[in-house]
N, CA, C and O of each residue as an XYZ file, in Angstrom:
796
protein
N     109.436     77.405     60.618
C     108.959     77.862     61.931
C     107.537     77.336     62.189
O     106.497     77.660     61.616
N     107.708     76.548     63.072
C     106.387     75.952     63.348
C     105.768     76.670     65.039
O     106.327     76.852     66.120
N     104.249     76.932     64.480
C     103.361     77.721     65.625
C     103.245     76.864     66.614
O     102.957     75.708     66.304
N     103.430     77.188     67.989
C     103.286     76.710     69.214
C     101.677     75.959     69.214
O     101.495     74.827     69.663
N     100.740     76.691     68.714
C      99.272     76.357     68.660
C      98.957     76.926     67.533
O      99.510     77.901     67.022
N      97.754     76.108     67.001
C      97.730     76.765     65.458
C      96.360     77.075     66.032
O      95.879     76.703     67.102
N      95.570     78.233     64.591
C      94.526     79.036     65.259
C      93.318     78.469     65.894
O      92.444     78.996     66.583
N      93.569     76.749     65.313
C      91.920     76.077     66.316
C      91.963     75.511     67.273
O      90.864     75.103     67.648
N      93.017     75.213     68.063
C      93.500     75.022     69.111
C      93.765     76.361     69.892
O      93.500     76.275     71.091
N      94.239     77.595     69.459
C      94.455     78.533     69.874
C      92.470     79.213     70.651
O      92.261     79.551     71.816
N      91.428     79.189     69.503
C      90.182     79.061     69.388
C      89.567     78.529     70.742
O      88.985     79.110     71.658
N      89.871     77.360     70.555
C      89.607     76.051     71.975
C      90.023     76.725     72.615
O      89.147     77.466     73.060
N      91.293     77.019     73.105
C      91.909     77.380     74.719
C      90.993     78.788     74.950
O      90.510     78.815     76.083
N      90.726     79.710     74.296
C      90.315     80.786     74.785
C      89.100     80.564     75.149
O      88.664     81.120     76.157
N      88.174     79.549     74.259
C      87.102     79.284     74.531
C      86.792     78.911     75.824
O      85.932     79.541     76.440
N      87.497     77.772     76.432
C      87.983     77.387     77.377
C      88.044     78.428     78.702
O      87.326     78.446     79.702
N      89.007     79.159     78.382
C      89.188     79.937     79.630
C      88.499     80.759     79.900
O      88.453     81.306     81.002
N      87.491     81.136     78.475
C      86.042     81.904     79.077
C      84.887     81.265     79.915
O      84.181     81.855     80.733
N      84.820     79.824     79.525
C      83.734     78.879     79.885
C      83.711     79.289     81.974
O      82.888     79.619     82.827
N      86.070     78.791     81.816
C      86.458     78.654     83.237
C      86.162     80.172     83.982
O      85.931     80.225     85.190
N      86.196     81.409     83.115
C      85.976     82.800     83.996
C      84.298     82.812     84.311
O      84.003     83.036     85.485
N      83.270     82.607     83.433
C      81.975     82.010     83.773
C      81.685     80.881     84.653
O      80.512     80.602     84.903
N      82.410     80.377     85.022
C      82.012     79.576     86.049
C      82.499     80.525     87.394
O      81.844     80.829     88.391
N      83.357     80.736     87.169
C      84.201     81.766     88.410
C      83.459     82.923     88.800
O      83.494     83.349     89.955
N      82.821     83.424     87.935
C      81.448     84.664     87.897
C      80.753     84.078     88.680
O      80.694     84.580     89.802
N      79.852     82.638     88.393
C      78.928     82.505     88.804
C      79.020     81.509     90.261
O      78.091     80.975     90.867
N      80.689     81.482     90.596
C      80.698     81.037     92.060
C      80.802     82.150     92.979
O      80.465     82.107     94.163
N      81.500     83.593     92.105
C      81.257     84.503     92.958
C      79.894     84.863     93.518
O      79.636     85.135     94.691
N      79.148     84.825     92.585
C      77.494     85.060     92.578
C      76.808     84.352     93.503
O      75.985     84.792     94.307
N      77.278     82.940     93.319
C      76.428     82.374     94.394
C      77.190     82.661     95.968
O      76.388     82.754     96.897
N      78.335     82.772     96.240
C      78.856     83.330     97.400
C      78.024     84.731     97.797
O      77.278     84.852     98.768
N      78.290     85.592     96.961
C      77.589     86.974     97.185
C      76.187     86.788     98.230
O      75.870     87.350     99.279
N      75.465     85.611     97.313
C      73.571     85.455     97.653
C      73.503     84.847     99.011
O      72.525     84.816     99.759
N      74.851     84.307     99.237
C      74.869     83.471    100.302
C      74.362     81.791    100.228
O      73.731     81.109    101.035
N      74.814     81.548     99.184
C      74.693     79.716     98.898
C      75.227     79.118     99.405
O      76.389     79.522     99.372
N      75.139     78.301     99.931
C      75.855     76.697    100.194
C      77.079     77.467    101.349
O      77.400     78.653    101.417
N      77.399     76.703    101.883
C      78.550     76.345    102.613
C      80.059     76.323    102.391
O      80.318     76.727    101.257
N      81.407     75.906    103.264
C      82.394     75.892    102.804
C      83.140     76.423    102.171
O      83.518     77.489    102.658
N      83.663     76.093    101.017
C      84.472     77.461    100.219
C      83.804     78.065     99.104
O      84.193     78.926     98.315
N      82.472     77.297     99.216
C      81.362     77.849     97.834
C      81.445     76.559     96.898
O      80.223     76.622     96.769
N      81.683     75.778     96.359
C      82.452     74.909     95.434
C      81.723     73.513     95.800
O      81.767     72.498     95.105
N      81.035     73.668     97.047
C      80.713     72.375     98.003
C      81.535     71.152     98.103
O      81.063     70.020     98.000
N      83.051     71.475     98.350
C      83.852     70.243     98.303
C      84.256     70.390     99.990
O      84.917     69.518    100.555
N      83.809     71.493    100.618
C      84.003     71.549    102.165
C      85.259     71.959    102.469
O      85.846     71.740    103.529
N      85.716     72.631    101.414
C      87.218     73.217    101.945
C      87.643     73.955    103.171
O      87.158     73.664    104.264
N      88.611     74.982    103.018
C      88.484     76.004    104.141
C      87.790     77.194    103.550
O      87.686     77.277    102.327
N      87.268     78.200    104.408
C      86.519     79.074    104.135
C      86.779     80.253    104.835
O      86.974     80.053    106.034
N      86.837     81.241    104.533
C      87.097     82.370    105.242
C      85.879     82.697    105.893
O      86.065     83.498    106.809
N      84.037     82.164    105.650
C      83.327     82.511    106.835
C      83.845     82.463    108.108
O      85.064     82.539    108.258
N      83.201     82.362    108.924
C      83.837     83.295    110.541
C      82.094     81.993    110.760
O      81.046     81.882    110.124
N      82.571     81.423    111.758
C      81.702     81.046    113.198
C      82.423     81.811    114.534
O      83.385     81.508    115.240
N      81.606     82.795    114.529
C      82.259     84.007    116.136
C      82.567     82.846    117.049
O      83.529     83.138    117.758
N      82.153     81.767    117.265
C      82.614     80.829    118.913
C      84.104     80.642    118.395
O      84.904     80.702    119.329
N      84.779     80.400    116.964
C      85.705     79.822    116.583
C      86.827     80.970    116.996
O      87.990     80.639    117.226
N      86.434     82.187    117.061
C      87.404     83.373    117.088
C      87.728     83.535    118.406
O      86.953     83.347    119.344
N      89.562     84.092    118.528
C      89.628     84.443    119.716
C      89.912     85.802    119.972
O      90.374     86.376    118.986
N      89.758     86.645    121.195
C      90.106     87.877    121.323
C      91.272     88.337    120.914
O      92.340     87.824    121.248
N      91.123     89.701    119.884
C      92.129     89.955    119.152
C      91.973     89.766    117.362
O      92.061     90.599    116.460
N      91.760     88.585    117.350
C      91.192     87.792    115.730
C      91.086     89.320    115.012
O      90.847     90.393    115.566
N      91.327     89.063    113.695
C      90.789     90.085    112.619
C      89.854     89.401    111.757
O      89.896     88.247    111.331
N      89.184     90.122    111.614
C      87.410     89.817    111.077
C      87.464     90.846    109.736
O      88.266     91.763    109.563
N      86.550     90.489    108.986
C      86.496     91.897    107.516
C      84.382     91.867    107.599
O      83.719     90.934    107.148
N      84.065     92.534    107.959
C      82.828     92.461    107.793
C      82.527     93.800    106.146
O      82.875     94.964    105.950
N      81.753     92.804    105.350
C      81.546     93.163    104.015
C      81.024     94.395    103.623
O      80.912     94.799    102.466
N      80.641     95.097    104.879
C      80.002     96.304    104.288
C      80.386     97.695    105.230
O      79.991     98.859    105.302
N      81.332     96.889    105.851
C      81.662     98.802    106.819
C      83.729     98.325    106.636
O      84.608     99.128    106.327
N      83.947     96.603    107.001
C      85.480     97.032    106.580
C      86.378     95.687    107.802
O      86.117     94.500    107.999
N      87.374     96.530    108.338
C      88.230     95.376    108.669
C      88.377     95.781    110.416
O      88.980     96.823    110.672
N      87.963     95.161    111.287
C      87.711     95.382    112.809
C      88.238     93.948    113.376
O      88.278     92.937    112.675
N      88.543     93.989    114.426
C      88.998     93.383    115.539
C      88.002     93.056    116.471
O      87.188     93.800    117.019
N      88.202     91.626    116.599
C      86.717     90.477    117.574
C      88.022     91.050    118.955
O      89.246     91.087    119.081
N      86.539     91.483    119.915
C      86.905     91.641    120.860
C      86.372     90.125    122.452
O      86.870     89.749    123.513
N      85.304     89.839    121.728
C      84.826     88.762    122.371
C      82.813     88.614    122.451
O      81.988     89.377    121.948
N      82.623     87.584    123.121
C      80.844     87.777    122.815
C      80.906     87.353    124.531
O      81.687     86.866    125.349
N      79.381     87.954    124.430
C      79.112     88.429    125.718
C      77.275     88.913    125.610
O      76.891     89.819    124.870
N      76.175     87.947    126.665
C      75.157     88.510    126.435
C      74.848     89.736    127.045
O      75.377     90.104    128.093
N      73.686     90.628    126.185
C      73.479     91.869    126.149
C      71.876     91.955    126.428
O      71.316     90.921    126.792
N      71.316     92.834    126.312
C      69.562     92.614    126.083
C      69.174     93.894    125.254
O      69.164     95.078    125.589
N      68.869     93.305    124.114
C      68.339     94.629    122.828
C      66.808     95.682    123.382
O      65.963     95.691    124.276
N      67.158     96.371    122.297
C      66.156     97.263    123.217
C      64.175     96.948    122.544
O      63.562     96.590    121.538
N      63.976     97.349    123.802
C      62.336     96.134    123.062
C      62.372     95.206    123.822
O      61.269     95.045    124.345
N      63.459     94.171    124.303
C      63.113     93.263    124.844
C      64.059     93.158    126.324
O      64.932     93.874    126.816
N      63.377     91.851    126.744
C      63.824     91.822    128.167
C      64.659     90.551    128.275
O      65.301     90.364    129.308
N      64.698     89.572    127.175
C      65.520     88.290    127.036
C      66.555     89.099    126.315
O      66.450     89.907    125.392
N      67.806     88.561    127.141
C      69.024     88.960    126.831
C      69.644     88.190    125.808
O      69.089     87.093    125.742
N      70.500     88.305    125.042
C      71.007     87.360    123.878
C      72.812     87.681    123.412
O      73.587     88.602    123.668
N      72.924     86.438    122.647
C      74.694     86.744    122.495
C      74.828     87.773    121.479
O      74.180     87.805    120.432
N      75.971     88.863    121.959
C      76.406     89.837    120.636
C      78.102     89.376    120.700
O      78.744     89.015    121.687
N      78.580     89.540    119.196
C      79.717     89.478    119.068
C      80.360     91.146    118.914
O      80.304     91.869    117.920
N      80.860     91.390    120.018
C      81.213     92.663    120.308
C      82.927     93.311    119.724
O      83.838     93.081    120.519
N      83.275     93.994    118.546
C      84.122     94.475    117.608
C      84.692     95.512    117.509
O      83.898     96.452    117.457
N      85.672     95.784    117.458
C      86.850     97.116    117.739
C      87.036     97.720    116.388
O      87.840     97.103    115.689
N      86.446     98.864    115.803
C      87.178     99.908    115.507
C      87.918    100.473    115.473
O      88.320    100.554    116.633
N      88.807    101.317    114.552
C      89.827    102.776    114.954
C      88.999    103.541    115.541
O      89.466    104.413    116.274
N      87.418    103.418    115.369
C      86.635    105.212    115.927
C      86.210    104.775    116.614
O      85.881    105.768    117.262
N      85.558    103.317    117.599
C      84.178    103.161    118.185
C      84.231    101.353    118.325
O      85.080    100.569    117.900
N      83.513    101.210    118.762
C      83.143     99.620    119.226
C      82.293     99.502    118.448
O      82.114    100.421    117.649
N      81.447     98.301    118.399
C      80.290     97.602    117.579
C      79.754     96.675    118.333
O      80.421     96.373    119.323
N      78.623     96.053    118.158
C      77.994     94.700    118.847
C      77.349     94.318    117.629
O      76.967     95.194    116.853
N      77.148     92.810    117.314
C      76.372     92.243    115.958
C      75.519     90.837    116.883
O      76.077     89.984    117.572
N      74.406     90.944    116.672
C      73.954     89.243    117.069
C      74.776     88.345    116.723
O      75.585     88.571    115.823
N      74.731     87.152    117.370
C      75.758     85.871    116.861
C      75.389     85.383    115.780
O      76.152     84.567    115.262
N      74.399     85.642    115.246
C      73.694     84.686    114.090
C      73.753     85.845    112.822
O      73.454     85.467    111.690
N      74.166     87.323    113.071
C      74.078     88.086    112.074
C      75.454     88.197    112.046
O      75.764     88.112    110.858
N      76.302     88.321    112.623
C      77.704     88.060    112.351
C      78.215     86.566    111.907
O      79.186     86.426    111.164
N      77.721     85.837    112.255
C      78.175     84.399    111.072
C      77.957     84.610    109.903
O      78.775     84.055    109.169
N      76.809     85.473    109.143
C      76.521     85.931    108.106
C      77.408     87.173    107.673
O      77.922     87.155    106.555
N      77.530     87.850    108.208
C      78.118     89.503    107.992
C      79.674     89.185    108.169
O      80.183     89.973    107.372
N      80.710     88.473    108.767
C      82.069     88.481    109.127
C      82.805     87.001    108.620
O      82.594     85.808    108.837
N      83.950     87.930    107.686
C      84.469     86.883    107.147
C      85.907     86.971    107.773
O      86.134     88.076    108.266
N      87.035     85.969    107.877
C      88.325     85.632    108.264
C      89.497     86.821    107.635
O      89.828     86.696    106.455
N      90.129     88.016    108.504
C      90.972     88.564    108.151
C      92.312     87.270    107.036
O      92.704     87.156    105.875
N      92.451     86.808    107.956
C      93.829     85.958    108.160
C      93.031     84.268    107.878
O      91.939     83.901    108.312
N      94.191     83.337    106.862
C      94.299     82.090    107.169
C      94.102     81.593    108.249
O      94.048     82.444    109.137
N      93.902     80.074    108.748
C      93.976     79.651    110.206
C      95.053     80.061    110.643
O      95.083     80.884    111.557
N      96.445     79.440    109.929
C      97.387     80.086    110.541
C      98.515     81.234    110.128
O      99.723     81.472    110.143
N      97.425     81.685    109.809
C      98.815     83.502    109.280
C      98.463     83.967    110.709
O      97.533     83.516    111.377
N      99.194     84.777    111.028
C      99.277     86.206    112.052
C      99.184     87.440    111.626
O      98.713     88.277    112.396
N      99.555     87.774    110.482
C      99.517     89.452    109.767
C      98.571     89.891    110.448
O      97.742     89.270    111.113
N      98.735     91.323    110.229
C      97.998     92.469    111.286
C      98.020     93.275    109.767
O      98.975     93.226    108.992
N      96.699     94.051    109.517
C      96.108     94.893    108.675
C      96.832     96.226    108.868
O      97.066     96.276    110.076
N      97.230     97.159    108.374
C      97.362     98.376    108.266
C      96.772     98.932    109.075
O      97.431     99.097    110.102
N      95.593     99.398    109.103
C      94.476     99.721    109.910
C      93.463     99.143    110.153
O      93.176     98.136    109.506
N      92.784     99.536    110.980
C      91.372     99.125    111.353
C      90.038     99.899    110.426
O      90.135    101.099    110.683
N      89.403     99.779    109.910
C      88.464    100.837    109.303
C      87.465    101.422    110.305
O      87.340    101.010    111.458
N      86.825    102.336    109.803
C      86.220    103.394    110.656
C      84.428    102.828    110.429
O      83.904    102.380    109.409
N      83.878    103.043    111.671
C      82.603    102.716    111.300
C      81.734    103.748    110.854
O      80.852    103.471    110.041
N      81.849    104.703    111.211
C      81.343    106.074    110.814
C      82.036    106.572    109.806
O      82.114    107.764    110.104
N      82.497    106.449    108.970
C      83.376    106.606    107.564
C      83.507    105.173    106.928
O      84.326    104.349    107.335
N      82.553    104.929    105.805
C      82.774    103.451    105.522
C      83.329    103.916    103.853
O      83.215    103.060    102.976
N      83.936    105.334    103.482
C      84.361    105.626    102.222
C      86.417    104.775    102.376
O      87.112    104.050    101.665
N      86.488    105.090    102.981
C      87.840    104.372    102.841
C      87.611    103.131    102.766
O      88.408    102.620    101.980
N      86.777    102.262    103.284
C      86.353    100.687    102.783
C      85.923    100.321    101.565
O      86.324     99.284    101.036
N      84.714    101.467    100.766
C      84.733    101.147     99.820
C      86.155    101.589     98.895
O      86.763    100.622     98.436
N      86.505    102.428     98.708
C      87.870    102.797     97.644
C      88.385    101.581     97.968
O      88.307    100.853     96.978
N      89.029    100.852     99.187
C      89.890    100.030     99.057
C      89.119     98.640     98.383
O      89.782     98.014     97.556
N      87.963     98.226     98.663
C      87.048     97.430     97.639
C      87.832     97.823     96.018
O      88.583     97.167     95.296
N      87.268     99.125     95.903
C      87.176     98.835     94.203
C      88.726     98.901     93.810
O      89.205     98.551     92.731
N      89.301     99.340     94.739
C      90.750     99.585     94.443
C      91.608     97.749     94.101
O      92.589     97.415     93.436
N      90.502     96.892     95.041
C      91.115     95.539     94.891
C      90.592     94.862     93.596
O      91.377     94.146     92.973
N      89.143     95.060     93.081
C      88.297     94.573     92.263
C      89.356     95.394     90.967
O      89.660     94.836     89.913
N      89.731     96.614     91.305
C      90.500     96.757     90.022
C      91.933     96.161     89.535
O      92.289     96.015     88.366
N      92.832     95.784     90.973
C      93.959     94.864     90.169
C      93.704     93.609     90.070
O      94.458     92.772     89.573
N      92.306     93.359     90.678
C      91.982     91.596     90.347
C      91.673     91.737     88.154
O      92.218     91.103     87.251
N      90.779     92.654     88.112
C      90.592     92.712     86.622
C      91.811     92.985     85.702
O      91.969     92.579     84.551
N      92.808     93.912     86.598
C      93.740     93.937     85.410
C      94.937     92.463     85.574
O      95.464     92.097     84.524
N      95.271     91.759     86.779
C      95.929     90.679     86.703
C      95.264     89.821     85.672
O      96.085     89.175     85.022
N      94.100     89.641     85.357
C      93.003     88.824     84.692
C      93.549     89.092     83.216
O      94.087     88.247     82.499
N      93.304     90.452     82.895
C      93.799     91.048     81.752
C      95.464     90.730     81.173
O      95.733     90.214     80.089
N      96.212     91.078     81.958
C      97.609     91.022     81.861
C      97.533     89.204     81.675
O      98.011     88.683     80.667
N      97.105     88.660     82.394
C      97.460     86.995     81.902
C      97.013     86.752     80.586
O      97.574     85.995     79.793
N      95.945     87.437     80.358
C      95.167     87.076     79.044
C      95.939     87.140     77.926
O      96.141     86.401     76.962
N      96.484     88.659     78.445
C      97.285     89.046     76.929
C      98.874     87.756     77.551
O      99.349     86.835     76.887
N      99.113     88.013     78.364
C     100.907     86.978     78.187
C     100.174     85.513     77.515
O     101.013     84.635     77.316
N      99.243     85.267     77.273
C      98.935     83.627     76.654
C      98.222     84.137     75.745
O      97.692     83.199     75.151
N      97.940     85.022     75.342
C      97.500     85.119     73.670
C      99.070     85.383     72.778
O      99.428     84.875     71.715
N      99.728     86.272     73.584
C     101.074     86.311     73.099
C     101.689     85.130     73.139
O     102.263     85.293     72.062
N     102.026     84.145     73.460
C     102.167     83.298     73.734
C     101.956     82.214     72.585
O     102.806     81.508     72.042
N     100.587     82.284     72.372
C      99.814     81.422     71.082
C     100.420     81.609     70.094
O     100.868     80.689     69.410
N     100.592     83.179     69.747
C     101.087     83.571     69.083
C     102.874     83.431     68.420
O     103.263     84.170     67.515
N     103.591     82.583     68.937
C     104.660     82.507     69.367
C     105.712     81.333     68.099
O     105.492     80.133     68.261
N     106.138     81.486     67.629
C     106.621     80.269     66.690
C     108.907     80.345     66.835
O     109.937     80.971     67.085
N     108.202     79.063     66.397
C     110.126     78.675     67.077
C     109.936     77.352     66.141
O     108.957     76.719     65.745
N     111.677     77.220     65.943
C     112.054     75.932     65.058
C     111.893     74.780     65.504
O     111.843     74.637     66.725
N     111.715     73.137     64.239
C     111.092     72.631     65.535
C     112.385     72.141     65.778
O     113.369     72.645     65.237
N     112.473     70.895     66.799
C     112.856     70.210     67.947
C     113.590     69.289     67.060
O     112.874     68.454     66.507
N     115.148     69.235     66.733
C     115.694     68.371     66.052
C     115.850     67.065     66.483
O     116.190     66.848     67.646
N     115.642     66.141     65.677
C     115.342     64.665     66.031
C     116.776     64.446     66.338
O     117.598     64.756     65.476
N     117.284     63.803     67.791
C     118.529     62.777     67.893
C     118.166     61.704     67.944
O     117.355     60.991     68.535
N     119.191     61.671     66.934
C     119.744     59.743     67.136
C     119.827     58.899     68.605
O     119.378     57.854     69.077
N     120.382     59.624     68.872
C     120.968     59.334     70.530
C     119.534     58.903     71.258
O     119.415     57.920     71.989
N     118.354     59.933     70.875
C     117.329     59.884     71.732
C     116.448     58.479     71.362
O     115.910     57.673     72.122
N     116.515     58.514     70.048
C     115.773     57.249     69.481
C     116.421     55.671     70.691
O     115.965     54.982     71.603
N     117.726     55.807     69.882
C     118.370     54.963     70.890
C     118.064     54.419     72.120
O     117.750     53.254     72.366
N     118.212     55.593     73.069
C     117.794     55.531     74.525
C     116.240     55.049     74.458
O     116.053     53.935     74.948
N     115.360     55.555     74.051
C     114.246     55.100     74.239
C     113.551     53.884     74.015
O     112.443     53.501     74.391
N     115.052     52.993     72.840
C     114.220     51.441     72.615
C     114.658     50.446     73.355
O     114.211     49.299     73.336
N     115.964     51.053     74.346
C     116.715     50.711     75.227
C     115.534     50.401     76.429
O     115.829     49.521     77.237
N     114.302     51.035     76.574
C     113.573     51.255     77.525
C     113.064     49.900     77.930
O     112.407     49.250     77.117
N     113.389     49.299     79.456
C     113.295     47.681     79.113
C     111.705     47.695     79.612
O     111.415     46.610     79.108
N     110.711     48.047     80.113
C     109.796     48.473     80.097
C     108.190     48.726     79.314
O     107.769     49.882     79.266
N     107.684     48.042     78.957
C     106.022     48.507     78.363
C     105.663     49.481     78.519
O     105.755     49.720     79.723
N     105.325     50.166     78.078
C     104.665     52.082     78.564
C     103.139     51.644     78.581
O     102.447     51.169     77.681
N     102.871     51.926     79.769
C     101.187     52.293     79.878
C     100.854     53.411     78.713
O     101.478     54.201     78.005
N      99.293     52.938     78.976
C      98.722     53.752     77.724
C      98.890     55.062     78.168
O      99.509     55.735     77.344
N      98.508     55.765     79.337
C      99.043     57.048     79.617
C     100.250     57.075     79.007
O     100.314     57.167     77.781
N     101.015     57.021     79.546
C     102.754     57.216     79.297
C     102.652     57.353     77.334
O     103.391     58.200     76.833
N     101.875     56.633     76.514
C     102.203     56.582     75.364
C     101.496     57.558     74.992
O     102.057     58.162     74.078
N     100.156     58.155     75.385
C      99.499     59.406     75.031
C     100.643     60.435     75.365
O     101.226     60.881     74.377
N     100.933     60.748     76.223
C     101.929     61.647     76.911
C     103.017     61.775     75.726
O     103.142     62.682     74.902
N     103.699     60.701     75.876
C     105.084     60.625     74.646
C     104.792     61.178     73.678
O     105.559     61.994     73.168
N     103.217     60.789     72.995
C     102.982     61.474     71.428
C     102.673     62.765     71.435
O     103.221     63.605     70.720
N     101.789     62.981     72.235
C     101.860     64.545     72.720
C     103.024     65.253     72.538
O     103.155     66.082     71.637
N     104.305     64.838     73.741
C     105.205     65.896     73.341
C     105.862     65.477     72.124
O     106.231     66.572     71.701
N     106.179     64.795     71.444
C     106.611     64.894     70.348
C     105.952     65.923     69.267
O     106.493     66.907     68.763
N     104.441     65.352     69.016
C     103.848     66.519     68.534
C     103.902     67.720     68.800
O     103.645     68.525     67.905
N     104.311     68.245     70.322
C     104.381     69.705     70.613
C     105.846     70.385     70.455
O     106.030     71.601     70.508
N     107.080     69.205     70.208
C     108.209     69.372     69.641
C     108.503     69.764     68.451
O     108.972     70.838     68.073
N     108.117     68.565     67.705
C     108.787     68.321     66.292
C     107.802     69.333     65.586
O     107.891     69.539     64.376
């Protein structure tokens, strides 16, 4: 019975996938602070930030610290203190309306929905009750940690795993010198590989 991965290879991969959850920490981190652009990653992907001109009436928005509301449209207003009027992006509640500057809502409101999903949220959250926003926060932060967990353990189990090896055919030898073909050097790394991960 030969081990799928033996323990220093087994070593490596975990090592590995801690290096990859530390990097993942620290793209959350820089998202959090508000770094860079795009999807965080700076490769310019898609992004769930929100530019309010991009939204149309109706849109679902998640703003990070009260919950999940509905863009009703922007429209200038004039704050109080002053007499120059300016754009607010104005937002629907279950309890109440909202208004945000345009420039504090590009910051504060991120994309309910893909460009193109349609789903509609359960509810709307409450602005004057922002406890049901947080529970549902930690309620998500907690099956993100245990999916994290549960993979961990199915590939340590996994490592762990031994099976007979891979009986050599004749037949296969055959076929393969039959191959009228040169194998690139890829192709020949590849081949030895799985053999090694066979036999």
């Amino acid at each position: 019975m030969r081990p799928v991965m033996d323990s220093k290879e087994a070593d490596k991969y975990i090592r590995l996938v801690k290096e990859k959850q530390q990097i993942g920490l620290q793209k959350l981190k820089s998202k959090k602070a508000g770094d860079g652009g795009g999807n965080g990653d700076g490769s310019g992907g898609f992004s769930y930030k929100v530019d309010p001109y991009d939204l149309r009436s109706g849109d679902y928005v998640v703003h990070k610290k009260v919950g999940i509301r509905r863009f009703v449209g922007i429209k200038f207003d004039v704050p109080k203190g002053s007499s120059e009027p300016i754009e607010y992006v104005f937002i629907e509640y279950s309890d109440d309306m909202a208004k945000l500057p345009v420039k504090q809502a590009s910051r504060m409101l991120y994309r309910y929905n893909l460009l193109n999903e349609t789903k509609k949220p359960w509810t709307l959250s409450k602005l004057n009750d922002t406890s049901v926003w947080e529970r549902r926060k930690i309620k998500g932060k907690v099956a993100i940690q245990k999916m994290v967990v549960d993979l961990m353990e199915l590939y340590l189990h996994r490592l762990k795993q031994t099976r007979p090896p891979y009986p050599k055919n004749p037949a296969m030898v055959d076929f393969a010198a039959q191959f009228p073909y040169e194998p690139t050097p890829d192709q020949k790394q590849v081949r030895s590989q799985l053999i090694l991960f066979h036999c």
